[in-house]
C-alpha positions in Angstrom: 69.0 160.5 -93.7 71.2 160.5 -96.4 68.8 158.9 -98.7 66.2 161.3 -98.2 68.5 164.4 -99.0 69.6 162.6 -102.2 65.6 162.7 -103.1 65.1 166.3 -102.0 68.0 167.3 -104.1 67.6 164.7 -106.8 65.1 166.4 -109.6 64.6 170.1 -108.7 61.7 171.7 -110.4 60.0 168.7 -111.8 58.4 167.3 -108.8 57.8 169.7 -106.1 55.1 168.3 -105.0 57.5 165.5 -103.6 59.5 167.5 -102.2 56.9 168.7 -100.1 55.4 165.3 -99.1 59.2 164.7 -98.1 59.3 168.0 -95.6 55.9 167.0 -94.3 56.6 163.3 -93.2 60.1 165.0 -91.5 57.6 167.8 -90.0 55.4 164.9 -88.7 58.5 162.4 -87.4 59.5 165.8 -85.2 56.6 166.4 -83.9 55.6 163.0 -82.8 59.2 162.9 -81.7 59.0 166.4 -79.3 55.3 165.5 -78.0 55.3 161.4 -77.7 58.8 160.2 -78.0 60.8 162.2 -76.0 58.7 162.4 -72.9 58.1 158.8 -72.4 62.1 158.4 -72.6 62.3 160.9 -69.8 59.8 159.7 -67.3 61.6 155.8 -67.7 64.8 157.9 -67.0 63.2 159.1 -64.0 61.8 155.8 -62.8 64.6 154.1 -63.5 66.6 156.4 -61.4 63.9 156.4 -58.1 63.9 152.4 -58.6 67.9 152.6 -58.0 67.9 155.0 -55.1 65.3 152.8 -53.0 66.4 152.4 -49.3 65.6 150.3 -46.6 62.8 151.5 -44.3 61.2 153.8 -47.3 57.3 153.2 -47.6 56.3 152.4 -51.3 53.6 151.2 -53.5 54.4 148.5 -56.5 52.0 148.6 -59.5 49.7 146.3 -58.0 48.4 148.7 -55.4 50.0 147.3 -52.4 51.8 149.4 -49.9 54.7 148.3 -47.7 57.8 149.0 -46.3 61.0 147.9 -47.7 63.2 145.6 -45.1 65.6 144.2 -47.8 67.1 144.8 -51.2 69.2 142.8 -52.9 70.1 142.9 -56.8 66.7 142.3 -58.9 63.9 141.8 -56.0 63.0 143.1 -52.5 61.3 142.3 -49.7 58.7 144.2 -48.9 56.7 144.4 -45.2 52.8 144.5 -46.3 51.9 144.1 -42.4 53.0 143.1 -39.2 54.9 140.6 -39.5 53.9 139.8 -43.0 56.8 140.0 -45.9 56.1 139.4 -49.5 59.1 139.2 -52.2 58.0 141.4 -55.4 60.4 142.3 -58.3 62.2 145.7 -58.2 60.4 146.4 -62.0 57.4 146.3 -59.5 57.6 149.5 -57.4 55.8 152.0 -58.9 56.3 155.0 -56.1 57.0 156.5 -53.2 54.0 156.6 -50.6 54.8 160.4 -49.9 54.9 160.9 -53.8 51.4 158.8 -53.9 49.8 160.9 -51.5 51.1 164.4 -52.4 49.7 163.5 -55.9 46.5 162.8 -54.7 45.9 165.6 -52.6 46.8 168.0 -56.2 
């Protein structure tokens, strides 16, 4: 940051046009930064926080597609109950959603 204030305030009056192209390319970093940036931060925030208040019994779906029930968590997987009697061990990086969260999207 420091550099580019050392430009700005460098040769006053005998490149504007610089200057300009210098308040632009800050304009554009903002704006990418409020409208791309900053909202992909906050919905991993928000993931990150559902995938570390998962519970035992809570119906899911990973990013596969598959729905399930969770019977077991431990520190980086889980096992998850597709069907009777029928447990599969995915990653925790792997569950996308609640089912009620699914469904109540859908229905929008």
């Amino acid at each position: 940051m420091n550099v580019m204030t050392v430009l700005l305030l460098q040769a006053p009056g005998t490149q504007t046009g610089g200057a300009y192209l210098w308040i632009m390319l800050i304009a554009m970093f903002v704006i990418m930064y409020f409208f791309m940036i900053r909202p992909q931060n906050k919905k991993q925030k928000e993931i990150a926080n559902f995938r570390k208040s998962l519970q035992v019994n809570q119906k899911v779906i990973t990013a596969g597609g598959i729905h399930g029930i969770i019977k077991e968590i431990n520190d980086s997987d889980v096992i998850l109950e597709i069907a009777s009697n029928v447990k599969i061990r995915i990653d925790k990086n792997s569950i996308f959603a609640a089912a009620a969260d699914a469904t109540s999207q859908q229905a929008k």
